[in-house]
Each structure stands twice: as C-alpha cells, then as structure tokens.
N, C-alpha and C positions, 0 to 999 in steps of 0.2 A: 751197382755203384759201390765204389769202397770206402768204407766207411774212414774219416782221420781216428789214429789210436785215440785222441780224448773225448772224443765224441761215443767212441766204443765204452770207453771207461765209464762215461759220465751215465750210460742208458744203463750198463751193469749194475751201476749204483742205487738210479732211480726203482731200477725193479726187484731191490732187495726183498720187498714182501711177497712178491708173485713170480720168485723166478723159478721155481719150480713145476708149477703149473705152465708157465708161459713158455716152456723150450716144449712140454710136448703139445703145445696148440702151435700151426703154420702159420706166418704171420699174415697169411691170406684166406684162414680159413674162414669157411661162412658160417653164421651163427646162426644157428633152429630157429624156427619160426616162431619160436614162444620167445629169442629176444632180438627185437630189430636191433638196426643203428642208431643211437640218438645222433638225432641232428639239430638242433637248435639252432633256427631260422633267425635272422634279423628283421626280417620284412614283416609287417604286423599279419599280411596277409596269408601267410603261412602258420600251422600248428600244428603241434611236435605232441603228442601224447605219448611218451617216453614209457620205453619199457625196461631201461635201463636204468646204472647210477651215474652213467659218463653223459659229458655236455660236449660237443666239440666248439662254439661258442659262445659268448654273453655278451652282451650291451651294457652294461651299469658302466665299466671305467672310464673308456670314451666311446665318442657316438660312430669310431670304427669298426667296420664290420671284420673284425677280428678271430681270430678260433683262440683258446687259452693259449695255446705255447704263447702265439703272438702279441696276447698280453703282456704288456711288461711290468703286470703287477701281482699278488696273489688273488686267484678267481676260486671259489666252491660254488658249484654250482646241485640243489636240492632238488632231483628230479620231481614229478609227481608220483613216478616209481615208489620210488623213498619212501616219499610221504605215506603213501596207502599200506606199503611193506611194514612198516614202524609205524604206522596209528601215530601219524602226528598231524594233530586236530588243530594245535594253535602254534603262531609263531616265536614261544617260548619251547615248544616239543622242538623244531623244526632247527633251535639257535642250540640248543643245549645237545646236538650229537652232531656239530658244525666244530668243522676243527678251529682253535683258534678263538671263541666266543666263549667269554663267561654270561652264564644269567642264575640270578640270586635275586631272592625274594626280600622284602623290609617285611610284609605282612601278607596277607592271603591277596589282597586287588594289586598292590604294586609292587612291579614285576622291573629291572633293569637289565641291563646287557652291556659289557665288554669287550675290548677285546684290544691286544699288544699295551693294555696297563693305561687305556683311557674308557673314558664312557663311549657307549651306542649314541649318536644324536643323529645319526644321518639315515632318514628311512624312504623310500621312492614306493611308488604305484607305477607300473609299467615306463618308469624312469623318471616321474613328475615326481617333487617333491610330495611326501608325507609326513605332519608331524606326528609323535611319535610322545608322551608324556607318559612316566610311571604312575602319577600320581592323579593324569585325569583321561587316562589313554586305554578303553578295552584290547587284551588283547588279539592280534587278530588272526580271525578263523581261514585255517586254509585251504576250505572247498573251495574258494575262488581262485583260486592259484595254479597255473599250473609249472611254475618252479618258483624255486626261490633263488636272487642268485648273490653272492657275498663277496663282497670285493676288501680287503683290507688292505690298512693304510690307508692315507689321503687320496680324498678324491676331488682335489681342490678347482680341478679344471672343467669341468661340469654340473659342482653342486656347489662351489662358494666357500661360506663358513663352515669349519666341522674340525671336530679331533683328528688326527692320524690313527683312528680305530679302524675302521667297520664302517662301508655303507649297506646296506641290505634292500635288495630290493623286489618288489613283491609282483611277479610277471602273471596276468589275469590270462585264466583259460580264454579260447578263440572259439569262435561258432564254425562246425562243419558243415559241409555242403550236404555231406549224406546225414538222413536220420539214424543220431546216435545219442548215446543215453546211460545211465545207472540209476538205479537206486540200492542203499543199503541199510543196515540195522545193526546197531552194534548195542552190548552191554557189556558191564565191568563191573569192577569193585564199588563198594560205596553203593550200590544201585547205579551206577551209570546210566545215562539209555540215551541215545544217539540216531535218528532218522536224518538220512542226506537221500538227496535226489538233483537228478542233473541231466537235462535235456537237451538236443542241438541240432537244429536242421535247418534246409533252405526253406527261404519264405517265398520265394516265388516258383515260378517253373523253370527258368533259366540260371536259380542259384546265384542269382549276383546280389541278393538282398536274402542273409542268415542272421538268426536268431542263435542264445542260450538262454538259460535261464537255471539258477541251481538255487537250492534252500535248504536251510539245517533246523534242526530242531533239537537241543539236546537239554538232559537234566541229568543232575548228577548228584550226590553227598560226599560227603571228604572225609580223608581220617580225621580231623577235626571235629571235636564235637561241634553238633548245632548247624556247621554251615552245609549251604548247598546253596545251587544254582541254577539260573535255568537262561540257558541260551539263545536265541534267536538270531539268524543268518539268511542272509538273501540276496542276490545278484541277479540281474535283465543286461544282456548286453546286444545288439545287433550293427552290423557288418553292411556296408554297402558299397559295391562297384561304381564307381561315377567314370564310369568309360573303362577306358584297359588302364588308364596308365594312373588312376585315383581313387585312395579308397577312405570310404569314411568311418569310423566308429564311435556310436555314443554305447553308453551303460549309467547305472548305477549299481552301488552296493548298499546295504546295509545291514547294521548289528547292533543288538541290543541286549545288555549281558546285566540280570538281577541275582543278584547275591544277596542269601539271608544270615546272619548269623557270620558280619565280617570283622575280620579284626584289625587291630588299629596299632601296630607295633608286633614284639615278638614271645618267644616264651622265656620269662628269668632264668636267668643261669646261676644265681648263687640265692641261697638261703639265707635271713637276716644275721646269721650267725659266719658268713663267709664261704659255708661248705657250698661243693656244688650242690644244684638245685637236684639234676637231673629228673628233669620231670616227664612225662607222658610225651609222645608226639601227638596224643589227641586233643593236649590242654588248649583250651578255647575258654576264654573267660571273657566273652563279646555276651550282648542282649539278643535275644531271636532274633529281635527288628534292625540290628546295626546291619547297614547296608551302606553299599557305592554303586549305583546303578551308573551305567553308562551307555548311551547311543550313539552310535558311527554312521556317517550319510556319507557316502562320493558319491557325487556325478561328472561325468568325465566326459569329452570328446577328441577323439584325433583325427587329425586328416591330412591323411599323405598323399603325396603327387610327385609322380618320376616327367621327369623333364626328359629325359632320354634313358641312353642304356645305362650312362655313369654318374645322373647326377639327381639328387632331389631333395626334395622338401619335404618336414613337416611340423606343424601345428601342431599343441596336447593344451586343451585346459580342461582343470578340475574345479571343483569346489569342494571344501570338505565340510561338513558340520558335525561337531562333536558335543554332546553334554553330559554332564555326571553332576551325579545327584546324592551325595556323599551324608548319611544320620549315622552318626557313628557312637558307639560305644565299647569299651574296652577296660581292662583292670590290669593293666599295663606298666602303673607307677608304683615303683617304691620296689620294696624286698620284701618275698611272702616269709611267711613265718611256719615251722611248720604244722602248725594246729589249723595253719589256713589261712589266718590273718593274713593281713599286713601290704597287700595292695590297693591300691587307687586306682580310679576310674578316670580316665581320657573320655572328654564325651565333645560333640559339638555337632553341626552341618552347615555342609559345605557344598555348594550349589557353585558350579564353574559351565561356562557356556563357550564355544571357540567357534570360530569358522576361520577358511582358510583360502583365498584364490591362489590358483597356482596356473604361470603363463609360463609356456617353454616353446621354440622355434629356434630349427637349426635347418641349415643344407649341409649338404656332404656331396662330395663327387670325385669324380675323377682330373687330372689333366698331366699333360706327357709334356716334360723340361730334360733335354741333355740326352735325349732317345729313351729314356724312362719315362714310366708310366707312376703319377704319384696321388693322393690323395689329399681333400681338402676339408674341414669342416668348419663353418663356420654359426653360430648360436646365440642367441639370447635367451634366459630365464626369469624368474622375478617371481616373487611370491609377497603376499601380503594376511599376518595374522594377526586377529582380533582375539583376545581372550577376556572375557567379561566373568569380573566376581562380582556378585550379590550382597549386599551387607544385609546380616539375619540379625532376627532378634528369639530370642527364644524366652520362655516362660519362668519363671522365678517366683518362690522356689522351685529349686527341679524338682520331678515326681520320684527321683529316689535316691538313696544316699551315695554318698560318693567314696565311699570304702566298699570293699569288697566283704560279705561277713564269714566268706567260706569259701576259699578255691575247689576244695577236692569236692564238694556237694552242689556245685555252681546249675543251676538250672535254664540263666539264662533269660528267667521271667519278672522284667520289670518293664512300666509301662514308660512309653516313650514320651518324651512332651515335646510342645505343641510350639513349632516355629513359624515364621514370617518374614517376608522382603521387605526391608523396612523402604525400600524404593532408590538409597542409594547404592553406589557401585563403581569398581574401577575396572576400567577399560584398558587393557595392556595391547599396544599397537605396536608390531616389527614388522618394517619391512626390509627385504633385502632381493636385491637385482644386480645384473652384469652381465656381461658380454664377453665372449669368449672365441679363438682362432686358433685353430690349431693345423697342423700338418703330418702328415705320413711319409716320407719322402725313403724310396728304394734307392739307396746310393750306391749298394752293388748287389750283383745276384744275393750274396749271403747275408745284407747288413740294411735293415731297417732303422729310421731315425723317425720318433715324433717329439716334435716341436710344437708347444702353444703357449700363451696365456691369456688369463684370464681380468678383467676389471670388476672389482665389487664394490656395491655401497651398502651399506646394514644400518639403519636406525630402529630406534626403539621411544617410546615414550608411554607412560599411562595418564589417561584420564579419569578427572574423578569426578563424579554425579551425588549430589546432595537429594535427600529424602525427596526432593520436591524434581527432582529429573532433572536438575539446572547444572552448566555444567561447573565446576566451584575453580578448577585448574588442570594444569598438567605437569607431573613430575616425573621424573627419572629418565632426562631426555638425555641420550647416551647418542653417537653415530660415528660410525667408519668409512671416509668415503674415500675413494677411489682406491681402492686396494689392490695392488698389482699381484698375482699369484703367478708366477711361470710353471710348466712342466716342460719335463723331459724324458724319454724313452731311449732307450735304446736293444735293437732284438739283434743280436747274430745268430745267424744258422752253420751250428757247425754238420750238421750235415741236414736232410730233407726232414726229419723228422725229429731232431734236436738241439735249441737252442739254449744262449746265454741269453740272459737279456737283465738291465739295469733300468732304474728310473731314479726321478726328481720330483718333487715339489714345494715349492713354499705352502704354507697355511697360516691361517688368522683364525681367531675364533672371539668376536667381543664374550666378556663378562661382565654380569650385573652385578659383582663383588662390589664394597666401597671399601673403604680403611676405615681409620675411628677417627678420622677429622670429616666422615662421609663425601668423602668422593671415591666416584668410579675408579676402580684400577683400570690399569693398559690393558688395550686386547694381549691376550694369547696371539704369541707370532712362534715363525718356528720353518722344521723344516721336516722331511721325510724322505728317508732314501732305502731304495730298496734294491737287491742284485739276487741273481739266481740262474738256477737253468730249467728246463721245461722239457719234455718227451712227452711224444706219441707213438703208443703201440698197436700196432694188430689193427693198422686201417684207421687209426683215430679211437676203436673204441676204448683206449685203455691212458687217461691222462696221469702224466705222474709229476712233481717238481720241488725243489728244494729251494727256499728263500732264508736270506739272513736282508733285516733293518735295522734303521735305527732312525728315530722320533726324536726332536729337539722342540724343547720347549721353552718360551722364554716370558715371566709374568704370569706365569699359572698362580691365581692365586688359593690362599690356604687360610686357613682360621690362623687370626692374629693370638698366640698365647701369652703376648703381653699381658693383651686384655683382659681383668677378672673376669670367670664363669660369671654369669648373670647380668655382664653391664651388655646393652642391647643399643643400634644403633635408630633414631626417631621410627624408620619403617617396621623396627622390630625385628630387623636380623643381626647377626651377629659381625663385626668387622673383619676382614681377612686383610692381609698383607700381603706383595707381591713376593716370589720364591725364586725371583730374579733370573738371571740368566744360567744355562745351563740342567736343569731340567731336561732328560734324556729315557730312552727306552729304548733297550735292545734285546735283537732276539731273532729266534730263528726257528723254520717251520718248515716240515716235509710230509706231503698229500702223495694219494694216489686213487684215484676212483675209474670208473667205468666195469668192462666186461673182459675178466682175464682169459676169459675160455666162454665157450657155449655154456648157459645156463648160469654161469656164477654172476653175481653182481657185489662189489665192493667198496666201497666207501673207506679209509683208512689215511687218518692222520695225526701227526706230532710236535704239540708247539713247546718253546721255552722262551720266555720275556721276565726282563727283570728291568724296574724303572727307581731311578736315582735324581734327587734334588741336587740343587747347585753343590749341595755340601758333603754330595759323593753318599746321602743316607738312602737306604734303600724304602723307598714309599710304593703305596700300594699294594700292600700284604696283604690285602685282604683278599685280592685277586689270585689265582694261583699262576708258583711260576710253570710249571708243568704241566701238560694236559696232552693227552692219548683219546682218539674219539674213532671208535673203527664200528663200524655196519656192513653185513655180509648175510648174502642168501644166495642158497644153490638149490637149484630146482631137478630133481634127482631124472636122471638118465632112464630109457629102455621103461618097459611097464610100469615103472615107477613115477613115470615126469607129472603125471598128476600131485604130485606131493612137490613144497618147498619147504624149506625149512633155512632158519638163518637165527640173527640175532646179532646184539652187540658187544660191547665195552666201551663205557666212559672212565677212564680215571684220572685222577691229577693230586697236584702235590698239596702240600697242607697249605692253611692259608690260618692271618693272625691278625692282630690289631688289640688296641689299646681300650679298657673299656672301662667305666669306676663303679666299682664293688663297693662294699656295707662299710668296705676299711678303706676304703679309695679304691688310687687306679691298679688295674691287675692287666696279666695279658690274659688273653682269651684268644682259643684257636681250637682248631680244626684239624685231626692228623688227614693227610692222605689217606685215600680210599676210592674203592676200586665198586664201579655197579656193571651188574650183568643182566643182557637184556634176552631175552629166546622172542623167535615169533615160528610159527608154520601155517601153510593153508593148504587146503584142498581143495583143486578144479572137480565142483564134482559133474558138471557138463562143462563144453566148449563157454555156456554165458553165467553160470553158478559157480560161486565158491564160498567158500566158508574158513576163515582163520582164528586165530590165536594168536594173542601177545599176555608178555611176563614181563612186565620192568621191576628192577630192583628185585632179581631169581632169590638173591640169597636174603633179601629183607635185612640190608643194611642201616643198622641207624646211623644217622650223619647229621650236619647243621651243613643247609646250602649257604648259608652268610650266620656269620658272627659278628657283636659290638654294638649293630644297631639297636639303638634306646636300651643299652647295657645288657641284651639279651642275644637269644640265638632262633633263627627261620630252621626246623628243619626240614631232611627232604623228605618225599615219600616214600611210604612203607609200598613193599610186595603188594604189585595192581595186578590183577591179570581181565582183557577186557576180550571177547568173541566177538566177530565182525561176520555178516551173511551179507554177500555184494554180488545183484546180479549188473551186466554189464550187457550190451547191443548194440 
C-alpha cells in the first residue's frame, strides 16, 4: 500500500529517536525468543506477562477495546517488564520514570503526584475506583500488578470528578492455568532486604478454577538518620469459569507499611541569620518512636458474562479499608541557629480510619447502522467514602521539651507520651455516582468518531460524635447534582498504521475551599482538549505519538492574601478565593516505547506544560515545566545474550516557589538536573538470574520539592540494590 506523503512525514517524525536502528530491522522481522509480543488483552480472562516495554492496548480511558493509536488520548503504559528491569517496588518508583508525572515528597510518609500542572486524584484497581491520600495513603507495592497503565488528561467519562491530570491505574496479575511461579531476594543500600514470592496454577483438573497468591516481606534504613521500615504485602486472588461464556474473580490484597524514626515536614533551608542552611541529606530530627503506620485491605469481585460474540457485561465491586496510625514527632519549627539551637518540635497523633465501597457495571457491544459495524457502551459507577478521625487526648505536661537543644548531636531518644480516644469523632461521608453512554461509530474506512456523556452527582457532609458516641451534628454539607460531562473523540487514519486523532471533555471537580465569609466556593468546572497523531511500527511492537493540550479551568480556588497570616476560618483552615475564569495549562508531549529491534526494550519520553491564572501569571512553579524520562535495555546478541544491560535518565527543568525566610518572603528553587540510572542482569540458567541496579550513578544532590513548611524534601543519594530471581 502507498503510503499519503504526510502520513510518511508524520511516522519519519515519530521515529526520530530510533530511526536508526529501525531501517536496519524489517518491519516484519520476528523478535528471539527472549522477547515476545506484548499483547495486552482486554478480557479479564486473558494474561499477558510482558516481556517487553510496548502495550498494544489499555482499558483505563474508555471501556473500548482499543489499541493506543486508537486512543484518542495520551496512554503510557508500565509493563511488569519495566518494573522488574528498574526495581520499581512501589508506585512512586513506577510514576517517577512515567513521562509526564511529577512526584515529590512534603516528608518521608507523604508522597504526591502530578501531572500537565494539576494534582494526581484519580487512582483505579483493575479500573474500580481507588482512593489514593498523601497524607493517610501507604504507598502501593507493585508485586501485585502486572502493569500499570496512565492515561493523562481528563477522564471525565468513566470516572466522574477529577483534575485534567493523570488517572493511573493499577492492572492485578491473573492466575495461570499452568503451574507457574518466582521467588526472589534482593538487598541494597541502607540494609535493604526484600523477599517476594509468587505462585499460580489450576485448582482443579480441568483448569477452569485458578489460583495466585504473592507476598513481600521487606525492611529497609534510609539515608536519613534514624528511620527505617518494614513492609508487609500480600495478595489470594482465584479465577473461575461459570460455563464458556462467564467468568468470576474475587481476591484480596493487603499491606501494611511501619516506619520508625518519621518525619513531619522537611529540612530548613536557611540559617537564623538568612544564609543558606545547606544541611546533610541525612538531617532527621524526628524521635525513634515518631511513626505513620498504615494498613491497606481490598477485597474485590468481578463477573463477566458475554452474551454473544459482540456483546457483554460486567460487574466489579471492592471494598477498601485503610488505617493510619500517625505519633509523630519532629523539630521542624523555626530557623536552626548554627550552634544547633533554634528549632521546635511539631508533635501530635493522629489516628484516621476510611473504607471505601466501590460499584461499577457497564455493557459494551457491538451493532451494524448504514452497513457499518459500530460500537456501544453503556455503564453505571458509584462509590461511597467514610473517613473517620478520632479525637485524642494526650498527656500534659509532655514528657519532653519542645525545643530542640542540638540538631548536629540529635539522638532521637525521648520518650513518647501516653494518648487516648477521648471517644469523639468526625465522620467525613462522600459520595459520588453516575451514569454514562457512550459511542464508537466508524463513519468511513479511515475516521472513527466517539461520542458520550456522562451524569454525575458528588456530595459530601461530616458527622460529628460527642465523647459519649451521640451523634451531636452534621457540617460541611456541600453537593453537585446532575452534572453533565460530554466527550468527544475523534481517530483518522492516515494510513493502516498512522493516525490523527483529537479529543474533548468537560470536567468538574467539587472543592471544600470556603472564603472568609465561610462558604463553599464553586466546583472547579473547566474543559480539556487534546490533538495529536500516533504510530505503530514493526507489527505493533514499537508505539510512538506526539500530543499538544490545553486544560481550562474555572473557580480553582487559592489562599485568599487579603486575609492576615494567622486569621483562621471556625474549622481551622485557612479562606481561599475563587481565581475566577480562565485558569489554563498548556503543553505538549512526545512518547515512544516498545521493541525497536530484537532484544532492545525502550521507554522514552518528553513533556512541556506551563499553567497560567486569569491574570495571564504563571502558577505552579513548583511543578517542572520540562521533563525528559527515557529507560532502555539491550539484551546482548550471539554468546553473549545471557547478559542485559540498560539503564535510564530522568531530567527536568528547575522548579521554584515563594517561601518566608528569618527576613521574610524569599524565592526558593531548584536548578535543573539531570539523574542517571544503570541496571544489568545475568540469566545464569534458563530459570536463575541475578541483577543489579544504580539510581542516582552520579550521587546528585538535589531537592525533589521545595517551600514546603519553608524548607526543602531532598532526593536520594547514590542506591545501588542486587536482586537474585528464580522464575518457572
């Protein structure tokens, strides 16, 4: 077939990173045995254990059974590849070489994500909502996973409320017919030490009732003084045929993450005297005992059922249960001096409990209008969260002062005092549900159109419980009903294996912001538009695509600076103001992953986003506007294919923000900088191997977030960790 000139242009463009490589591979060449095809299955009943970095589709955007081109949105998809090549253990490893995604620390437990210049709020389990909190949320481990896949921009037609960021969503390994299985052993830096194991076979003789089951066990220390951790992880999920055409899945997960020695803000940056501080990356001025424990429970079930060849249903509910358990301690306040004086101690606990139902049911099918063949889906969602805080009482006087009398000699050893549930509490209740329709329709060989929208309603309210369990009221009853969200799609193919394709959506997002007359502001409304083109090379294994957006926002609110520092509103937060209409983020992004040839695996991407208030100011500096995130491994040729070897590069641009120093406000920032990552392994049988990883080769110092609590998080120093995995 011949190709149209811009179709030719457009695949020239996309394959500027690997065109070299890619003229002398056939675009039908077959790739060695050591690397299949990913194929990423839609059907729950199908598993994909990826040996690659390419997906040919995802399920997150909509519930059509789509390959990426045909997306008409930005898709990354995380193999389990990846993940075991780059030792990424949690979903902060996993976001942080994700093009596109910022994540930055406030302190050692709470962990946030970004991405096109808003926050992460949107998180799924095999596409059911997940919530997702910095502040009472472990983060999660990714032995259960077998990819991760990231859709940016709005996903407003299947998940509701959300920023125009990032939805991420977290796809659970599937049980095999045949017995199969790992176990592995890793150590690193700090003492690391990491035991995973992972099982899977039929339960019966006939294979239509399977089992998995996997578990981690890890402890580790930090550059930080004092802290360490110790992890627990665990997943049962089993598989069953109810006939040919229905299959059932329950599981559980769970996880439970103790940290000793946590801290409660970041390291100061200036000296009482103004200068920089520049202190240790290992300063920790927490108590041994200052902890955030947190436990994570899902229990899930789905059940699918095909009605025929084109059409079917299915059912997904969860329950989440989450607790943290937060005695903290920290020397956080004020400006050290340098003899050592001169900060204060943040101390408290904080006890938060949550659960979570989550219902989701959609069909999808086929049917044929105007001698085309088109598709349909049609879905309902709904979730409902409880989040219960504890009112504590704690002991007085405390058992130790509350100035610090010596950073640089700090030990750490003070004893803890002694708390209690005085028995009241407030119960923060949100729910939100809607209904949703969407369409696929092929209006000519070359030009797909989807059409849907969506109806949402979101309320929220908290309850409050008196010492005696009684219940006394309920405040901060906020709701959004019927909220109309449209999308729109649109894919041309300019030829079989290269398209255009544009989208739409409105979004909403309620805020529990008030002003300083305390009332609610307006939800966030808004809009997201996205256009690009997309290619497939060499059979699908090789995705590549270039998007530009733009994010509108209207009612974001912001801290009101009328308002003096210190005046607080009755709940004890501070008033913000709406930033009115106009509110925008734009920006533009070019991916390429999969297998450019036999043996290589690549990962490489390029984002730029910059976001602007009504009044044309540039906000969100602290975000970078540039960001480079490329992963690559080549598993050597001829006598040598026993050996891979790869590694990365993150970099991005500087980032900044406004923060008050000993003399007031100052800027505070971040230059650009650039981390280099190596890994290698050795097959040393067909089921033994044994690697190596190096983050951070060159032992850059850096600050991953700057400003918070007038300090700076920094990143890690030079890790390197060895992994022994055998596999069957």
């Amino acid at each position: 077939m011949t190709l149209h000139p811009l179709a030719l242009a457009v695949r020239s463009a996309l394959l500027f990173s690997v065109v070299g490589v890619a003229q002398a591979a056939a675009p039908d060449a077959p790739l060695d045995e050591a690397s299949p095809v990913s194929v990423v299955e839609i059907r729950a009943d199908k598993q994909d254990d990826s040996t690659s970095y390419g997906a040919r589709a995802a399920s997150t955007a909509t519930r059509f059974k789509l390959s990426l081109r045909e997306t008409p949105q930005s898709v990354t998809v995380i193999t389990r590849q990846r993940m075991e090549d780059m030792n990424l253990t949690s979903i902060a490893d996993v976001l942080v070489q994700t093009p596109g995604i910022t994540v930055q620390e406030n302190d050692s437990e709470r962990t946030g994500f970004s991405s096109r210049g808003f926050t992460v709020s949107n998180f799924q389990v095999d596409g059911v909502a997940a919530n997702y909190s910095s502040g009472n949320s472990a983060l999660f481990d990714t032995a259960l996973y077998d990819r991760i896949e990231v859709v940016r921009g709005a996903t407003g037609l299947v998940t509701g409320a959300g920023d125009p960021s990032a939805t991420i969503n977290m796809v659970h390994k599937r049980p095999t017919r045949e017995l199969s299985g790992s176990a592995s052993v890793g150590i690193g830096s700090w003492d690391m030490r990491r035991m995973e194991a992972d099982i899977s076979a039929a339960l019966n003789a006939s294979g239509s009732v399977r089992g998995r089951a996997i578990g981690v066990v890890q402890n580790r220390h930090s550059h930080l003084d004092l802290y360490k951790e110790r992890k627990i992880v665990g997943g049962v999920l089993v598989e069953a045929d109810l006939g040919k055409d229905s299959l059932l899945t329950v599981g559980a997960d769970y996880q439970h993450n103790t940290p000793k020695g946590t801290t409660w803000g970041t390291t100061p940056l200036f000296f009482s005297d103004g200068t920089p501080a520049k202190l240790p990356r290992s300063f920790n001025v927490a108590a041994e005992w200052s902890s955030w424990e947190r436990t994570y429970r899902n229990v899930y079930a789905n059940l699918e059922h095909r009605i025929n060849d084109d059409w079917k249903v299915k059912v997904s509910y969860n329950r989440l249960d989450s607790t943290s358990e937060g005695a903290l301690f920290y020397g956080g306040s004020g400006y050290p001096n340098r003899d050592g004086t001169g900060l204060a101690v943040w101390n408290g606990t904080f006890p938060y409990e949550e659960t979570q139902d989550n219902l989701d049911l959609y069909a999808t099918g086929a049917f044929n209008l105007f001698g085309r063949k088109h598709e349909l889906v049609a879905g309902w969602n709904g979730w409902r969260r409880e989040g219960v805080t504890p009112a504590i009482a704690t002991e007085t006087p405390l058992p130790f002062p509350l100035l610090i009398p010596d950073f640089r000699n700090w030990t750490g050893k003070v004893p803890q005092p002694v708390s209690w549930r005085t028995g009241a509490s407030a119960a923060a209740v949100t729910e939100q549900s809607g209904a949703y329709l969407a369409a696929r329709l092929r209006l000519a060989d070359p030009l797909q159109v989807i059409a849907g929208a969506r109806l949402s309603t979101w309320k929220t309210r908290t309850d409050n419980v008196n010492t005696s369990g009684e219940f006394v009221n309920a405040t901060g009853r906020y709701a959004s009903k019927d909220v109309l969200t449209p999308y729109a799609g649109v894919v041309f193919d300019l030829a079989p294996t290269t398209s255009l394709y544009a989208s739409y959506s409105d979004l909403f997002k309620p805020q529990n912001y008030k002003d300083k007359d305390n009332n609610f502001l307006d939800p966030v409304t808004g809009s997201n538009v996205e256009a690009g083109v997309k290619a497939e090379f060499f059979g699908g294994r090789l995705n590549a695509a270039v998007a530009v957006f733009e994010a509108k926002q209207d009612n974001l609110g912001e801290d009101d600076s009328s308002v003096p520092l210190g005046v607080l509103l009755p709940d004890g937060t501070r008033p913000y103001v709406s930033t009115g209409k106009g509110t925008k983020s734009r920006g533009v992004e070019a991916e390429v992953s999969g297998t450019p040839m036999p043996g290589w695996q690549l990962s490489a991407g390029a984002t730029r986003s910059t976001s602007r208030n009504a009044r044309d100011v540039v906000i969100n500096t602290i975000q970078p506007r540039d960001m480079v995130r490329i992963s690559t491994t080549w598993r050597l040729p001829g006598e040598w294919r026993d050996v891979t070897v790869g590694g990365g590069v993150n970099w991005q641009s500087d980032i900044y923000t406004t923060a008050t120093g000993p003399a007031g406000k100052v800027r505070t920032s971040q230059a650009a900088y650039t981390l280099l990552n190596l890994m290698g392994r050795y097959q040393i049988t067909s089921q033994l191997s044994a690697s190596v990883n190096i983050n951070n080769l060159l032992d850059k110092t850096y600050y991953r977030k700057v400003g918070f609590y007038n300090g700076g998080y920094y990143g890690e120093p030079r890790s390197v960790s060895a992994n022994l995995r055998y596999q069957y």
